[in-house]
NUBA-981920 format. One line per 4 residues: number of its first residue (from 1); for each residue x, y, z of C-alpha. Coordinates in steps of 0.02 Angstrom, whole numbers, plus 50000, padded with zeros to 5 digits. Layout:
<pts>
NUM> X Y Z  ...
</pts>
This chain:
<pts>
1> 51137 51358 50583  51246 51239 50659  51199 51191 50839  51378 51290 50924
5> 51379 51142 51068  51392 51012 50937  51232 50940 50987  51138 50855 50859
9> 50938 50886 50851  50916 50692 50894  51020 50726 51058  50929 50904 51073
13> 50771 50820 51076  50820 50675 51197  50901 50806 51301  50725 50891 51307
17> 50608 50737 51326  50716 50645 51456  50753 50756 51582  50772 50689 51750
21> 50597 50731 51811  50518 50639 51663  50625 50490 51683  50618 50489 51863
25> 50435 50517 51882  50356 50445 51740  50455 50337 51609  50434 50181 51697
29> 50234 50204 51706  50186 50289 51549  50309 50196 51424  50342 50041 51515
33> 50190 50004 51593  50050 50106 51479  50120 50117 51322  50184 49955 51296
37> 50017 49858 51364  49874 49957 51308  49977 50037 51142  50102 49910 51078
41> 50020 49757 51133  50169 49691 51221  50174 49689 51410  50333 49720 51484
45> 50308 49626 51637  50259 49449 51565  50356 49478 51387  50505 49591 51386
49> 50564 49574 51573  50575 49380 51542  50648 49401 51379  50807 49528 51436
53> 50824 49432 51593  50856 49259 51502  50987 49341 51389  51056 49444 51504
57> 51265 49382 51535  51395 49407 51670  51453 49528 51532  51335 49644 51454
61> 51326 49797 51347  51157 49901 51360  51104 50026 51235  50982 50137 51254
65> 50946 50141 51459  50843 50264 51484  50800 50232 51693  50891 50060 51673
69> 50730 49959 51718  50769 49810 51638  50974 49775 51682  50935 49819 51875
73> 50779 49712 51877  50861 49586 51814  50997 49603 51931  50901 49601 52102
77> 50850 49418 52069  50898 49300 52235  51009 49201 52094  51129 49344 52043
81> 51149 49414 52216  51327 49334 52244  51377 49325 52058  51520 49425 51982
85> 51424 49553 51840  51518 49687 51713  51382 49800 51650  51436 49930 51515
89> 51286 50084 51488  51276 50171 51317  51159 50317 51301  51140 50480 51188
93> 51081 50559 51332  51173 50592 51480  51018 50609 51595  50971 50421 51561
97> 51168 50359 51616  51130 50437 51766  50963 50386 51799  51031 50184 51741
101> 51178 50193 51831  51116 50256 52003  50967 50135 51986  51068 49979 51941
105> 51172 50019 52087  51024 50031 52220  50985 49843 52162  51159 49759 52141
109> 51304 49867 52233  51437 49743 52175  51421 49779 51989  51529 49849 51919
113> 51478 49956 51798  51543 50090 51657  51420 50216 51563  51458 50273 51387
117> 51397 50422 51320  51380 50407 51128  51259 50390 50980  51217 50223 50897
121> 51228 50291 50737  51401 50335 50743  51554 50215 50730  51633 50135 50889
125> 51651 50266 51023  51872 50254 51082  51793 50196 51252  51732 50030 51189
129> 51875 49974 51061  51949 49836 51121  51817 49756 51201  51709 49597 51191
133> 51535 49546 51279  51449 49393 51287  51282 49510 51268  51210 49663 51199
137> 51046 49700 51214  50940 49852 51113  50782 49878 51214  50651 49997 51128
141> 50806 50085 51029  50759 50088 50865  50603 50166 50853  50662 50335 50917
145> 50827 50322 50807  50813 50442 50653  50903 50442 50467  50878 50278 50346
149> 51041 50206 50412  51003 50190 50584  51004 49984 50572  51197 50003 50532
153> 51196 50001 50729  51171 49811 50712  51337 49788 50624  51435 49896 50722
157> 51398 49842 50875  51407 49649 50848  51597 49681 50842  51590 49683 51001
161> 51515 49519 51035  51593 49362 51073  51601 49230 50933  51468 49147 51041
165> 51384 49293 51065  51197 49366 51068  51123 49531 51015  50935 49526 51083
169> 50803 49680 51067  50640 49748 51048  50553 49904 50941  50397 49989 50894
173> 50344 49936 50726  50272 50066 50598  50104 50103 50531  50106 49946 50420
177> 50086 49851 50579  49973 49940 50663  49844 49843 50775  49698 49959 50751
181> 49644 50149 50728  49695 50173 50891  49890 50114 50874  49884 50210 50709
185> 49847 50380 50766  49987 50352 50904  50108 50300 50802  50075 50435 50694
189> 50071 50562 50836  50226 50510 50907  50307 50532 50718  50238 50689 50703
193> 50300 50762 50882  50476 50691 50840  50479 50570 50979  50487 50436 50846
197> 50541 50388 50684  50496 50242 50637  50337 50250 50527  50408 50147 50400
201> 50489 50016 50499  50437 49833 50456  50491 49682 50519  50553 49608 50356
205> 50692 49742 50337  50767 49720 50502  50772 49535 50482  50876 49571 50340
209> 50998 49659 50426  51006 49550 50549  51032 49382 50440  51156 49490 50330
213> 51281 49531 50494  51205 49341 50621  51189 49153 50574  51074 49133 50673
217> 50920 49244 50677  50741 49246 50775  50612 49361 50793  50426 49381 50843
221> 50294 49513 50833  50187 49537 50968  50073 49683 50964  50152 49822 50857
225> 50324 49770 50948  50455 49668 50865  50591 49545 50954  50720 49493 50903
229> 50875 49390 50959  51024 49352 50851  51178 49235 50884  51344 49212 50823
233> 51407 49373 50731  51466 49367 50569  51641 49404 50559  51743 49463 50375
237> 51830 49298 50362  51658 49209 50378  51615 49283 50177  51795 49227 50127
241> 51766 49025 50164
</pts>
């Protein structure tokens, strides 16, 4: 039976797993600290902080927030302090714009910022049409995005780039890159309670996508986490020449 608020079971489960207590209280620790040291293999701190920060623009889209750790970090360096900065939030869950926004604000009170509630998944939400940004950034998105097309994201989303532009991100690989027993039984755990859904996820198919819609493409595995960064969207007219 259909769900009478519209919501969809992905946004059902979000709506369930981050509530404001969990992402207030223990997001940052348990997924950001934990998790991604002592599970993935790929330490936020030294890896993915540096990593958003250096492709981070005056003009940046963010999807996925969750407590928007990595835009206000970034944002309370001594070098940004005075600078002018348009942050745009997109989220399934309306918990994490809240959480993202209110944080990012706390650490950079000049930003100005705009939240967007919408799924990934689906095409171009009205309050984005029209718009361009020099960067987009998809921080551990893809691993809890469900359905086979879920990497379409990467070609809707780099319409909104600048010619110049750059889409950077990081995910949870699946089971084929496990790093031990360990990793495996988490992974499989996390499938299994819903949380994920990404068992199957390799780095050779998202480097596809991302040639097929980028020129140029880079990405590295570190742990069971894969980043990427691509530059310089494709655009229609490029297959035409």
């Amino acid at each position: 039976m259909a769900d009478p608020t519209g919501a969809t079971p992905q946004s059902r489960v979000y709506a369930t797993v981050y509530s404001p207590s969990f992402l207030s209280m223990f997001y940052d620790f348990y997924v950001l600290r934990f998790n991604m040291r002592y599970m993935w293999g790929c330490p936020t701190d030294s890896v993915l902080l540096p990593f958003f920060s250096e492709n981070f623009s005056r003009r940046h889209l963010d999807c996925g927030v969750a407590t928007g750790f990595f835009p206000a970090v970034a944002l309370s360096r001594p070098f940004r302090a005075q600078s002018t900065q348009h942050l745009t939030l997109l989220d399934i869950n309306a918990n994490s714009l809240v959480a993202a926004h209110n944080r990012v604000l706390a650490h950079s009170t000049g930003t100005e910022i705009k939240c967007v509630k919408a799924d990934v998944t689906a095409p171009l939400p009205k309050a984005l049409k029209g718009e361009r940004f020099e960067t987009i950034s998809m921080f551990n998105l893809f691993h809890c995005v469900p359905g086979p097309n879920k990497l379409d994201a990467i070609g809707i989303f780099k319409e909104l780039l600048t010619d110049d532009g750059v889409l950077t991100g990081c995910t949870v690989l699946g089971r084929k890159h496990a790093t031990g027993w360990l990793s495996r039984l988490y992974v499989r755990y996390f499938n299994h309670a819903g949380f994920f859904n990404n068992l199957d996820d390799n780095e050779e198919d998202i480097r596809a996508v991302l040639e097929q819609e980028f020129k140029e493409v880079e990405t590295w595995v570190i742990g069971m986490m894969m980043l990427f960064r691509a530059r310089k969207p494709r655009r229609t007219v490029d297959e035409l020449l």
